[in-house]
PDB file of N, H, CA, C and O in Angstrom:
ATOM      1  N   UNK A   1       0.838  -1.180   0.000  1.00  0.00           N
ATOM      2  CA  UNK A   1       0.000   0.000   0.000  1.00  0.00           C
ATOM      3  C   UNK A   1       0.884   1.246   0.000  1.00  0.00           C
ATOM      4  O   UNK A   1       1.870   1.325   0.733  1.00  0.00           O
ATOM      5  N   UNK A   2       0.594   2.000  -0.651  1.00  0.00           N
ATOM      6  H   UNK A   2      -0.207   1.936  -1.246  1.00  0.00           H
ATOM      7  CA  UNK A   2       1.423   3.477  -0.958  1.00  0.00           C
ATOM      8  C   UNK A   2       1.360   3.989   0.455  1.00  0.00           C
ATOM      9  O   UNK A   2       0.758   3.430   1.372  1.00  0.00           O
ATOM     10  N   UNK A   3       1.985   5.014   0.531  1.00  0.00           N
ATOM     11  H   UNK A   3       2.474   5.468  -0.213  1.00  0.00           H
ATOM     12  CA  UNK A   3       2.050   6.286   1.604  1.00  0.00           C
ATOM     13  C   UNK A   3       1.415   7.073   1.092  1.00  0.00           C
ATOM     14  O   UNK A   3       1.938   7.586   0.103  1.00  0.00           O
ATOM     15  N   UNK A   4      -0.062   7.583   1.505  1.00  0.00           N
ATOM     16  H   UNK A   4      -0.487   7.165   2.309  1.00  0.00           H
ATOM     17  CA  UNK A   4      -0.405   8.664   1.336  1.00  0.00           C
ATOM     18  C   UNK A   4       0.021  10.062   1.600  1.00  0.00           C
ATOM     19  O   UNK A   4      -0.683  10.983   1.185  1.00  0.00           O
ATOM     20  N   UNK A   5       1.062  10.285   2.223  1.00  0.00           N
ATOM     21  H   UNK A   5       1.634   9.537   2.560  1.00  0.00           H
ATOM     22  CA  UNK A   5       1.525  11.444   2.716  1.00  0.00           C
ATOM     23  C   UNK A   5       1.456  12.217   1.958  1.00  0.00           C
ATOM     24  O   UNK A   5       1.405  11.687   0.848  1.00  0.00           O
ATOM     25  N   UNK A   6       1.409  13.657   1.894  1.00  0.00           N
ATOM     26  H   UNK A   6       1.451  14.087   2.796  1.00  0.00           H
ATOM     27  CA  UNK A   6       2.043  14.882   1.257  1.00  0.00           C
ATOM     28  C   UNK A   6       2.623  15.638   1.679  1.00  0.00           C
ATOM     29  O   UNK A   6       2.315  16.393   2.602  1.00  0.00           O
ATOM     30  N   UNK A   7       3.930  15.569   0.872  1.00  0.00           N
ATOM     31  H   UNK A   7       4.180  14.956   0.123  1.00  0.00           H
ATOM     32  CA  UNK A   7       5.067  16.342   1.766  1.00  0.00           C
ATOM     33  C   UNK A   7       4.897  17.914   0.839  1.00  0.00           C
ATOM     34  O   UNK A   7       4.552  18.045  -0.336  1.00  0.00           O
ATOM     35  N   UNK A   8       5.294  19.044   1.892  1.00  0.00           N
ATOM     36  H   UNK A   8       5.574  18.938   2.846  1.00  0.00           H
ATOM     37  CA  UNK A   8       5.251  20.020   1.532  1.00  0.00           C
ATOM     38  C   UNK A   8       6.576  20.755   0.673  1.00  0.00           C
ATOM     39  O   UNK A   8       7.595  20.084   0.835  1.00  0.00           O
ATOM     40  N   UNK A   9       6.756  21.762  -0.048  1.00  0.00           N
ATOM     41  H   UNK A   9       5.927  22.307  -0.180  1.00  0.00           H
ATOM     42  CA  UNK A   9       8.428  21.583  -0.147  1.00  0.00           C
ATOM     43  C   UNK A   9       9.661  22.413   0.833  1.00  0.00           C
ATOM     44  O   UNK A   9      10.610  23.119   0.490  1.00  0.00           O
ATOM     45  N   UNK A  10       9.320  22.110   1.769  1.00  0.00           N
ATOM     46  H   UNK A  10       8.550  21.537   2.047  1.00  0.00           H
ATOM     47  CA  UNK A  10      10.041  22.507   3.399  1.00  0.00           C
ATOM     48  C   UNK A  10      10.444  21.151   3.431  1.00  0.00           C
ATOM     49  O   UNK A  10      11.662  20.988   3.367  1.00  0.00           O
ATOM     50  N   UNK A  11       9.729  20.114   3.515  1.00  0.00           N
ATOM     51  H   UNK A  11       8.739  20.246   3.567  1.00  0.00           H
ATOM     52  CA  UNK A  11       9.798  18.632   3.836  1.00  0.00           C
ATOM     53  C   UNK A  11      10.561  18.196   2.627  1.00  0.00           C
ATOM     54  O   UNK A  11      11.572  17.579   2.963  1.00  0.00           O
ATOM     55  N   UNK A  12      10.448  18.285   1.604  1.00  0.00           N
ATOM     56  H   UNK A  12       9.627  18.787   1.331  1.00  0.00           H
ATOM     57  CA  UNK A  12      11.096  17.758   0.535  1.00  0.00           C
ATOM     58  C   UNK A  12      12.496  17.992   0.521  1.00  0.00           C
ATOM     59  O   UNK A  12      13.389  17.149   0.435  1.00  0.00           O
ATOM     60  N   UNK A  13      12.648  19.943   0.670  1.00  0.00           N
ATOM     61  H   UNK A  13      11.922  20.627   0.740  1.00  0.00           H
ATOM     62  CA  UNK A  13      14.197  19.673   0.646  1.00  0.00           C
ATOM     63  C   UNK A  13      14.828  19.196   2.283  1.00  0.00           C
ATOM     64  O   UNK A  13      15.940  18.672   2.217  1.00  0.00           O
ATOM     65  N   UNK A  14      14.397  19.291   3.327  1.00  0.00           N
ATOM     66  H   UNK A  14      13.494  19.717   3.381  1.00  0.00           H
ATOM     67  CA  UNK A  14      14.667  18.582   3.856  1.00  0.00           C
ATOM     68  C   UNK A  14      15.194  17.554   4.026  1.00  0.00           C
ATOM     69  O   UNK A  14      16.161  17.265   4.731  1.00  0.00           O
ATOM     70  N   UNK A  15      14.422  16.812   3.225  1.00  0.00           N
ATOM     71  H   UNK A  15      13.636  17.047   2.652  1.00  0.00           H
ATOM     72  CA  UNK A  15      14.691  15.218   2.591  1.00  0.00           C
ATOM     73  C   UNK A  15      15.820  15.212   1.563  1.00  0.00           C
ATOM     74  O   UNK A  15      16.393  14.123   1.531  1.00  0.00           O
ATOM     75  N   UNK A  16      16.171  15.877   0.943  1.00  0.00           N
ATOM     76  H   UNK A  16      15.705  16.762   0.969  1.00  0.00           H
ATOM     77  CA  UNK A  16      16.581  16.156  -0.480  1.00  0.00           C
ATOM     78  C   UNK A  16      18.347  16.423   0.432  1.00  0.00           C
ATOM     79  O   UNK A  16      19.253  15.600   0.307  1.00  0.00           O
ATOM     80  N   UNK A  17      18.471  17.607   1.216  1.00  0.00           N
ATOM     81  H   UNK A  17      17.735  18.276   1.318  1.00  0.00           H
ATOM     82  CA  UNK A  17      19.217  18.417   2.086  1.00  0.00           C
ATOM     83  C   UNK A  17      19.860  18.957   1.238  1.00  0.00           C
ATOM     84  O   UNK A  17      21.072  18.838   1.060  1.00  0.00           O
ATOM     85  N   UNK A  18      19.040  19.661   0.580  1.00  0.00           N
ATOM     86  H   UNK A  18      18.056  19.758   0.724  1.00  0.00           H
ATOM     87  CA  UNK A  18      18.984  20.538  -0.957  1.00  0.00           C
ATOM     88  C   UNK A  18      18.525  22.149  -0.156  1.00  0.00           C
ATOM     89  O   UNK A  18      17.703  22.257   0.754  1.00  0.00           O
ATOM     90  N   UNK A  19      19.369  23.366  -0.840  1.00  0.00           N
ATOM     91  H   UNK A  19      20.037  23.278  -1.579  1.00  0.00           H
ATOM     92  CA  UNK A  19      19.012  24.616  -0.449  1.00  0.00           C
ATOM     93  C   UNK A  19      17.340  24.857  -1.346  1.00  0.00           C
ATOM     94  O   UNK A  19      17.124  24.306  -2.425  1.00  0.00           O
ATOM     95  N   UNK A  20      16.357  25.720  -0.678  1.00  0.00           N
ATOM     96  H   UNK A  20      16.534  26.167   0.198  1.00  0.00           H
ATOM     97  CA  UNK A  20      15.244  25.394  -1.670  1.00  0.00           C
ATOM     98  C   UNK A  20      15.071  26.370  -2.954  1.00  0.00           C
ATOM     99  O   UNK A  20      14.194  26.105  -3.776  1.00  0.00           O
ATOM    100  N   UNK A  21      15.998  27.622  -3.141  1.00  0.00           N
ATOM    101  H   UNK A  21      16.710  27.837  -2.473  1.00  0.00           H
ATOM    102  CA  UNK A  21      16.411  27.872  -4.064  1.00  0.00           C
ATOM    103  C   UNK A  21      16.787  26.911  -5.336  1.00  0.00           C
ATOM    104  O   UNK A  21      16.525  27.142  -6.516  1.00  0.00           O
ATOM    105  N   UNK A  22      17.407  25.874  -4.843  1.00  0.00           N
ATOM    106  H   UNK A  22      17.620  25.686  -3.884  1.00  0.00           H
ATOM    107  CA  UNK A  22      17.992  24.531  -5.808  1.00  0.00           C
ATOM    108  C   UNK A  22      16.997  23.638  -5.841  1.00  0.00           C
ATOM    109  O   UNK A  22      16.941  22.908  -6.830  1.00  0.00           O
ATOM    110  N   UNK A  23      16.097  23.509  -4.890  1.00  0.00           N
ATOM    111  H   UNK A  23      16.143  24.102  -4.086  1.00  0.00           H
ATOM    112  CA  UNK A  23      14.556  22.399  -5.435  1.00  0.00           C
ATOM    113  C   UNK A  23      13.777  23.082  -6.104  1.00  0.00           C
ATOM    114  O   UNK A  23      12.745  22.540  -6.501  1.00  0.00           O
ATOM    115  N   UNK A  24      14.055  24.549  -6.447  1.00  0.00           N
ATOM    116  H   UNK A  24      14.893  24.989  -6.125  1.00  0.00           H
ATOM    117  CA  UNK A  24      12.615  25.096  -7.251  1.00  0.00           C
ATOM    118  C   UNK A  24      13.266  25.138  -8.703  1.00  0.00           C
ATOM    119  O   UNK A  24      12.649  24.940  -9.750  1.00  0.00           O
ATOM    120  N   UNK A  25      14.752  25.458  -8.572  1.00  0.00           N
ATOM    121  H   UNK A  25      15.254  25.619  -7.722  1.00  0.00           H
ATOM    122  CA  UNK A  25      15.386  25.160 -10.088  1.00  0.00           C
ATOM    123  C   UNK A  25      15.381  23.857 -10.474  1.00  0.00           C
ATOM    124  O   UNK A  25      15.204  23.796 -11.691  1.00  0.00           O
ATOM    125  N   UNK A  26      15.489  22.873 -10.008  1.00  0.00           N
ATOM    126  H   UNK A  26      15.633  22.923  -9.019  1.00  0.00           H
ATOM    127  CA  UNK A  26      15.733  21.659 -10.614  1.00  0.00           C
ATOM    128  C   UNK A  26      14.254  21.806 -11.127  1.00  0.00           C
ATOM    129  O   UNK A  26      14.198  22.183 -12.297  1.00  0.00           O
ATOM    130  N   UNK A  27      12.840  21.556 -10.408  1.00  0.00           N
ATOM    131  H   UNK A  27      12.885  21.250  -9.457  1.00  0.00           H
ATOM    132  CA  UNK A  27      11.927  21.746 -11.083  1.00  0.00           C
ATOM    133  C   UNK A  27      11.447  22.492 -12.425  1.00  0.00           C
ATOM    134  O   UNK A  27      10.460  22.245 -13.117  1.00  0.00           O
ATOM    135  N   UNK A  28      12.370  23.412 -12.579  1.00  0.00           N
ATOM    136  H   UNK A  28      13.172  23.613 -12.017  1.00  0.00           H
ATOM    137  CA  UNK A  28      11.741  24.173 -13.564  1.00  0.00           C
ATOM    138  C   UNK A  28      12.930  23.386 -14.851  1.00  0.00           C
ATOM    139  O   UNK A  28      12.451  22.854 -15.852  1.00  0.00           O
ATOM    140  N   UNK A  29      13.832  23.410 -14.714  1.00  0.00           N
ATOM    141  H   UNK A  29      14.221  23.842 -13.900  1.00  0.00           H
ATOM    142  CA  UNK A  29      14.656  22.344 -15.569  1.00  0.00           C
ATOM    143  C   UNK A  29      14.335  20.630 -15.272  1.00  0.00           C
ATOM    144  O   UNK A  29      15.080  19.651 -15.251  1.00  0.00           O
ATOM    145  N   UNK A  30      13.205  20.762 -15.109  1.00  0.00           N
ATOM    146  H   UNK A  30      12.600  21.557 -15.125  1.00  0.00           H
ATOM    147  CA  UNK A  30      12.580  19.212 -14.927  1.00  0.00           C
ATOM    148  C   UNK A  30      13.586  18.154 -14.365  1.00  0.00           C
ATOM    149  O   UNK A  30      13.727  17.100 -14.986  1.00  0.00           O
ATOM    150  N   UNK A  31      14.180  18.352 -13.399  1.00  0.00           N
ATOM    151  H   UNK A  31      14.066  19.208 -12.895  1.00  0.00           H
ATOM    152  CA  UNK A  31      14.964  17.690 -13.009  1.00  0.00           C
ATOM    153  C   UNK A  31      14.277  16.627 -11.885  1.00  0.00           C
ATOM    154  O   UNK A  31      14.288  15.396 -11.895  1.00  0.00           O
ATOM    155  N   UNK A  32      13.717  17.499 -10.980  1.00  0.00           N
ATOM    156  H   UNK A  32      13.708  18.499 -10.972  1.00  0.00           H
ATOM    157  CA  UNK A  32      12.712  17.052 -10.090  1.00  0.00           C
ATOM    158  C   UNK A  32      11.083  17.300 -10.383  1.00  0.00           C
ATOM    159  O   UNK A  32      10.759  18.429 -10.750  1.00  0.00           O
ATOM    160  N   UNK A  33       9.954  16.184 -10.217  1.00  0.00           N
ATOM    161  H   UNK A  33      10.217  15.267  -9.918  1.00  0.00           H
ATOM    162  CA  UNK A  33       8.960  16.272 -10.814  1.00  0.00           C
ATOM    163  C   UNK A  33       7.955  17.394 -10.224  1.00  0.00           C
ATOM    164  O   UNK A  33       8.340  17.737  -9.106  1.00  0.00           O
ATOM    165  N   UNK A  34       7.001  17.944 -10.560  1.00  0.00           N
ATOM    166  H   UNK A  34       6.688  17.666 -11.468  1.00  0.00           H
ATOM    167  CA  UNK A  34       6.447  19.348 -10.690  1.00  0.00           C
ATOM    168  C   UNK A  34       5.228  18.762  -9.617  1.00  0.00           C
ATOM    169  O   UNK A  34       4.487  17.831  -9.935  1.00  0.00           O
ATOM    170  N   UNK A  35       5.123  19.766  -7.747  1.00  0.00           N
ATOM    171  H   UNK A  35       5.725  20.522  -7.489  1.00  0.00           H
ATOM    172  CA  UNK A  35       4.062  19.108  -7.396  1.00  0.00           C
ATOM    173  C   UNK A  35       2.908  19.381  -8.235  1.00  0.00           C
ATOM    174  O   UNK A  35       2.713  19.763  -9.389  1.00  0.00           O
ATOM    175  N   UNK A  36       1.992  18.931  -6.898  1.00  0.00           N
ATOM    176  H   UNK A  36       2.150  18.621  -5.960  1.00  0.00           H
ATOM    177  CA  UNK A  36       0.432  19.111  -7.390  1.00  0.00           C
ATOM    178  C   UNK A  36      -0.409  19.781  -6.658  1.00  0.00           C
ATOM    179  O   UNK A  36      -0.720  19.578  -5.484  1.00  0.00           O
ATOM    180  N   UNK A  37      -0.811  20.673  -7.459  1.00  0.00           N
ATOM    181  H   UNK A  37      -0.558  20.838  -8.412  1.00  0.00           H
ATOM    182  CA  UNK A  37      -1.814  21.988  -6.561  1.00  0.00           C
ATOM    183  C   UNK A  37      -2.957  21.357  -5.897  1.00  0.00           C
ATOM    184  O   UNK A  37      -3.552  20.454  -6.485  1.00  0.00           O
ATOM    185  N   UNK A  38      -3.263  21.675  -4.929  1.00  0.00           N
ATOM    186  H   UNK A  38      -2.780  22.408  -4.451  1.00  0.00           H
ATOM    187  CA  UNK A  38      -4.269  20.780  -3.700  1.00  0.00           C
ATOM    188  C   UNK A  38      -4.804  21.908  -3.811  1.00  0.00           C
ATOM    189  O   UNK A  38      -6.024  21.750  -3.764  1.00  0.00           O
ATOM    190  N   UNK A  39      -4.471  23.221  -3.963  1.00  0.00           N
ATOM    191  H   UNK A  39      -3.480  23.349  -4.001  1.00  0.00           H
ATOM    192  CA  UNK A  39      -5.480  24.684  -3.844  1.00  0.00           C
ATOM    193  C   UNK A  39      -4.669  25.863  -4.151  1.00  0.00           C
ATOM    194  O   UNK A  39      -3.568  25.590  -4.629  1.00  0.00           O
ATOM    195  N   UNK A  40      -4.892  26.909  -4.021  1.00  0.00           N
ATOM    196  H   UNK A  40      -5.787  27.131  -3.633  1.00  0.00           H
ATOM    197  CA  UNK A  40      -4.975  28.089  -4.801  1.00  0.00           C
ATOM    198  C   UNK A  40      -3.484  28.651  -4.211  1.00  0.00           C
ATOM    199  O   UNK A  40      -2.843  29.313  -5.028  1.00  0.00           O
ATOM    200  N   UNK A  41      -2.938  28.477  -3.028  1.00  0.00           N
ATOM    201  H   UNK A  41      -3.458  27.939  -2.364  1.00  0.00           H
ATOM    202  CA  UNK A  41      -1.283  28.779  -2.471  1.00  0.00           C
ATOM    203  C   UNK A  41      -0.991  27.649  -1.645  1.00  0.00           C
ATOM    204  O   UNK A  41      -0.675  27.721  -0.458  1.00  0.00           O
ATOM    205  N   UNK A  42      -1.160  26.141  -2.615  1.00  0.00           N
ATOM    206  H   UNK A  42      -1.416  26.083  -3.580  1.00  0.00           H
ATOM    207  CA  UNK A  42      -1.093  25.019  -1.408  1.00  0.00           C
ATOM    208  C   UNK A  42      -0.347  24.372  -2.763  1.00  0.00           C
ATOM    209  O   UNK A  42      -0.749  24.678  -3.886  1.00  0.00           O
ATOM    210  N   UNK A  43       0.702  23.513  -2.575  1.00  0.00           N
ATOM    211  H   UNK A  43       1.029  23.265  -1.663  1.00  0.00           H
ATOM    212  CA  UNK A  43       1.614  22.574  -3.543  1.00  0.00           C
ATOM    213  C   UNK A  43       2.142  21.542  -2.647  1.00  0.00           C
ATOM    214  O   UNK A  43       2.791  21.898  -1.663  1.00  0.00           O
ATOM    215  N   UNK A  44       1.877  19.962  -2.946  1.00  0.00           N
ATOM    216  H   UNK A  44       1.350  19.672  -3.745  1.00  0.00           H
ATOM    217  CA  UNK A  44       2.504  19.234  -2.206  1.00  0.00           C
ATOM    218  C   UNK A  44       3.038  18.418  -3.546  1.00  0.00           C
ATOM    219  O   UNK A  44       2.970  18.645  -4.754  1.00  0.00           O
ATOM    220  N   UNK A  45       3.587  17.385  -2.759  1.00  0.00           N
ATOM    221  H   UNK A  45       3.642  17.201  -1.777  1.00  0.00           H
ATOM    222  CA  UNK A  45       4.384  16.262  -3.640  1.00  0.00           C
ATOM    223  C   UNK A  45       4.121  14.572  -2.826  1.00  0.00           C
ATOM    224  O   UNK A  45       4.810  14.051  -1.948  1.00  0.00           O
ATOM    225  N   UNK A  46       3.204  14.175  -3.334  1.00  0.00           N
ATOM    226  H   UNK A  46       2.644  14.597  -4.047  1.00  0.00           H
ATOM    227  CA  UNK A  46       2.733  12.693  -2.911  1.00  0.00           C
ATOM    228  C   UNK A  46       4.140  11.963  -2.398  1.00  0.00           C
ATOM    229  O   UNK A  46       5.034  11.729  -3.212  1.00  0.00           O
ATOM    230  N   UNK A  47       4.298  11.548  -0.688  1.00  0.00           N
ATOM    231  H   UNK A  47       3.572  11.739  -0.027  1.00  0.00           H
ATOM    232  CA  UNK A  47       5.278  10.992  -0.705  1.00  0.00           C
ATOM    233  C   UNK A  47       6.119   9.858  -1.511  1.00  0.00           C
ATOM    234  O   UNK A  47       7.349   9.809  -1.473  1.00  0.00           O
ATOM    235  N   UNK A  48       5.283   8.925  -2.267  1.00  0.00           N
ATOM    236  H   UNK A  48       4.284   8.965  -2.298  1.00  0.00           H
ATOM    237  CA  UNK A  48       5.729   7.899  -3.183  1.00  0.00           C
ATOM    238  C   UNK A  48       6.044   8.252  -4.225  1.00  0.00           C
ATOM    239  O   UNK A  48       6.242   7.376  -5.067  1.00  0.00           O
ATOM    240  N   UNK A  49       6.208   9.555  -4.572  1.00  0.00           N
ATOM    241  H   UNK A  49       6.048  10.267  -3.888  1.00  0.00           H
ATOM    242  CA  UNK A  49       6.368  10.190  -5.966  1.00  0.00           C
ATOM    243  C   UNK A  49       8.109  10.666  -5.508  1.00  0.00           C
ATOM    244  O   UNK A  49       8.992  10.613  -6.364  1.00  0.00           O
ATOM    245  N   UNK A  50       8.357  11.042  -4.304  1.00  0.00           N
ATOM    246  H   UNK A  50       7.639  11.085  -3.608  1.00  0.00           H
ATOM    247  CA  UNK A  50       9.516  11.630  -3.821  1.00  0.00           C
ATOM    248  C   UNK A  50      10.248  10.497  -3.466  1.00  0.00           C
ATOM    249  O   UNK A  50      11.477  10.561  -3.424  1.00  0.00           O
ATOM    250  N   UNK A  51       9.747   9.638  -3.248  1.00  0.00           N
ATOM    251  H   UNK A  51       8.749   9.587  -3.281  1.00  0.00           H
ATOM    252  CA  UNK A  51      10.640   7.983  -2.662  1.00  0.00           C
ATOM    253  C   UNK A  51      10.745   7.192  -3.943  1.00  0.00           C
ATOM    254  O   UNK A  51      11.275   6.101  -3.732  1.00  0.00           O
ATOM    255  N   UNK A  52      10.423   7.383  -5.153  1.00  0.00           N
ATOM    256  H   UNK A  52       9.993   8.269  -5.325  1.00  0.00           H
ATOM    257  CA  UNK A  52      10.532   6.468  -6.519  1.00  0.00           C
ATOM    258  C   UNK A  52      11.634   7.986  -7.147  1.00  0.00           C
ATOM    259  O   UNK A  52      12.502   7.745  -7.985  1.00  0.00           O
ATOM    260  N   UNK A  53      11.517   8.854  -6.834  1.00  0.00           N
ATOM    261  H   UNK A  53      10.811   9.050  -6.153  1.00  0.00           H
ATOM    262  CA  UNK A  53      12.224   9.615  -7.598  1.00  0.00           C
ATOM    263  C   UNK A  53      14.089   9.340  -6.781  1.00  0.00           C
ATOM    264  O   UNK A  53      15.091   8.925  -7.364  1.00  0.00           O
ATOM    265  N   UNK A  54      13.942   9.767  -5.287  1.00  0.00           N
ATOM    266  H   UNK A  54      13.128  10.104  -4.813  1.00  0.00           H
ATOM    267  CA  UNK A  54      15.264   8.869  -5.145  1.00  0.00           C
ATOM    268  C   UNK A  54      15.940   7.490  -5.070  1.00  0.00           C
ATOM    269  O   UNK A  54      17.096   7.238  -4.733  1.00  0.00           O
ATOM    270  N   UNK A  55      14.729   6.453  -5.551  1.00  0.00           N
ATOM    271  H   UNK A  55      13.789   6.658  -5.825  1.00  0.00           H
ATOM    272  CA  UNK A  55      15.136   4.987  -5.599  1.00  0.00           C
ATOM    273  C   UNK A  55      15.654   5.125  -7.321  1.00  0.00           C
ATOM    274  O   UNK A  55      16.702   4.637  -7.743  1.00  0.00           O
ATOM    275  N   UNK A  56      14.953   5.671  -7.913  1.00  0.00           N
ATOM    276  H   UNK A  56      14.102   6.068  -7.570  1.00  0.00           H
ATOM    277  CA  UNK A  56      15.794   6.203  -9.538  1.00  0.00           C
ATOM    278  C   UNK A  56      16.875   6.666  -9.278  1.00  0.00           C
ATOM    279  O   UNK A  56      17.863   6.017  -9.620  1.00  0.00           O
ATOM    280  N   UNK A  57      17.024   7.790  -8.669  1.00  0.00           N
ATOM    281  H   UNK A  57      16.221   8.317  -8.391  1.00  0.00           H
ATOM    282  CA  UNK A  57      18.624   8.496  -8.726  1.00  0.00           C
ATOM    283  C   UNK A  57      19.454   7.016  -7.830  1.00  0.00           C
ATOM    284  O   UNK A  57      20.310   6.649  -8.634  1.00  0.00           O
ATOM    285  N   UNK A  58      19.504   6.426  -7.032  1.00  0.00           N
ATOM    286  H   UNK A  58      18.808   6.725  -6.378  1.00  0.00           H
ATOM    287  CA  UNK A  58      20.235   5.676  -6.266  1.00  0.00           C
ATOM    288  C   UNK A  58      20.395   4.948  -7.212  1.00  0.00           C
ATOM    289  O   UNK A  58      21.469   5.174  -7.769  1.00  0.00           O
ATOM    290  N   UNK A  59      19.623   3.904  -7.809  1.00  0.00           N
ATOM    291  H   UNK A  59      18.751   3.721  -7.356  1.00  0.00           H
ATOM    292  CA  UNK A  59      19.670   2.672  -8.653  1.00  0.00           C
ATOM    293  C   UNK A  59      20.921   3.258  -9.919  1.00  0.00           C
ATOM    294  O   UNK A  59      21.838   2.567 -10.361  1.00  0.00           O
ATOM    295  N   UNK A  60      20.627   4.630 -10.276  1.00  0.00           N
ATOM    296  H   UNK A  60      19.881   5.191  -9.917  1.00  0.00           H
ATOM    297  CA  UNK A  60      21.005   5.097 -11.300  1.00  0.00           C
ATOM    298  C   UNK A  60      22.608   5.324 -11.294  1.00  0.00           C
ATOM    299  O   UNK A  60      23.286   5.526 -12.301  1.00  0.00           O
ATOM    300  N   UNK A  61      23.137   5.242  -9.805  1.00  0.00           N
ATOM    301  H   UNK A  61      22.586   5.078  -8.987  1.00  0.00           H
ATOM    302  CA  UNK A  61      24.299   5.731  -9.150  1.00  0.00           C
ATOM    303  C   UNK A  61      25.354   4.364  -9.725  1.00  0.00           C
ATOM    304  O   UNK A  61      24.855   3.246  -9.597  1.00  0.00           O
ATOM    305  N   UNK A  62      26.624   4.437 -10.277  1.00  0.00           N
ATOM    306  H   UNK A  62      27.029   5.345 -10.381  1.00  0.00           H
ATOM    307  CA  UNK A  62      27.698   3.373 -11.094  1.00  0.00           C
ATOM    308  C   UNK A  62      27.983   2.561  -9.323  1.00  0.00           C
ATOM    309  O   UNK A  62      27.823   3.081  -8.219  1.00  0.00           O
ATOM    310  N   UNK A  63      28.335   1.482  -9.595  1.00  0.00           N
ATOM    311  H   UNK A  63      28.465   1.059 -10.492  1.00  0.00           H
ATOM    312  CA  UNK A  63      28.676   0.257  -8.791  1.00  0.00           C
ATOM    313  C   UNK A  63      30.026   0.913  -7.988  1.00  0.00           C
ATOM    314  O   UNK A  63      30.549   1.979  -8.311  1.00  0.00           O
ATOM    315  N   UNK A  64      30.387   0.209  -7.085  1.00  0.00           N
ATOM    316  H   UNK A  64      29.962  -0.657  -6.822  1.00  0.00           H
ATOM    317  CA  UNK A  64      31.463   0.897  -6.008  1.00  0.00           C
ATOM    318  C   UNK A  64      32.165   0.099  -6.686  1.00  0.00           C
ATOM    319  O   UNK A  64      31.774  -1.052  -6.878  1.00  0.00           O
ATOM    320  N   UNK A  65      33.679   0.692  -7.322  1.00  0.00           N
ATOM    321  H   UNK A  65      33.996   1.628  -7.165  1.00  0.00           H
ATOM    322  CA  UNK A  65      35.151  -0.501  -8.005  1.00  0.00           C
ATOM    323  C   UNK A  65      35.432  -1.147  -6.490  1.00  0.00           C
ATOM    324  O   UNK A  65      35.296  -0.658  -5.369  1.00  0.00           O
ATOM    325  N   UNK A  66      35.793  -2.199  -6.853  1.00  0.00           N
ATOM    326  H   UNK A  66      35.904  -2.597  -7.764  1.00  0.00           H
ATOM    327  CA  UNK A  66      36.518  -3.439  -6.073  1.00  0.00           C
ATOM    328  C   UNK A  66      37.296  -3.422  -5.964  1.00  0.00           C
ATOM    329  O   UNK A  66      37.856  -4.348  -5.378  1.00  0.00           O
TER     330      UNK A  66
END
């Protein structure tokens, strides 16, 4: 079952430990995916949308040399 959560983007870069100057640019260079308006000065980001986006970047990360 998903996490319903919605993280706000205080919580995100938090998570991220990203300045939020740098989470609103990556967004606009689509780097990071674009929340979703819940209302008129309200933007969250579905927690499972933020936990598949860093299981991509991790997976995406080259193997440790031996």
């Amino acid at each position: 079952m998903q996490d319903k959560t919605i993280l706000r983007a205080a919580d995100v870069v938090a998570i991220l430990n990203i300045a939020k100057p740098t989470f609103y640019r990556w967004i606009k260079e689509g780097r990071f995916p674009a929340g979703v308006k819940y209302g008129p000065n309200t933007t969250g980001w579905p927690r499972h949308v933020v936990d598949g986006w860093l299981a991509a970047k991790e997976s995406a990360q080259p193997a440790p040399a031996q």
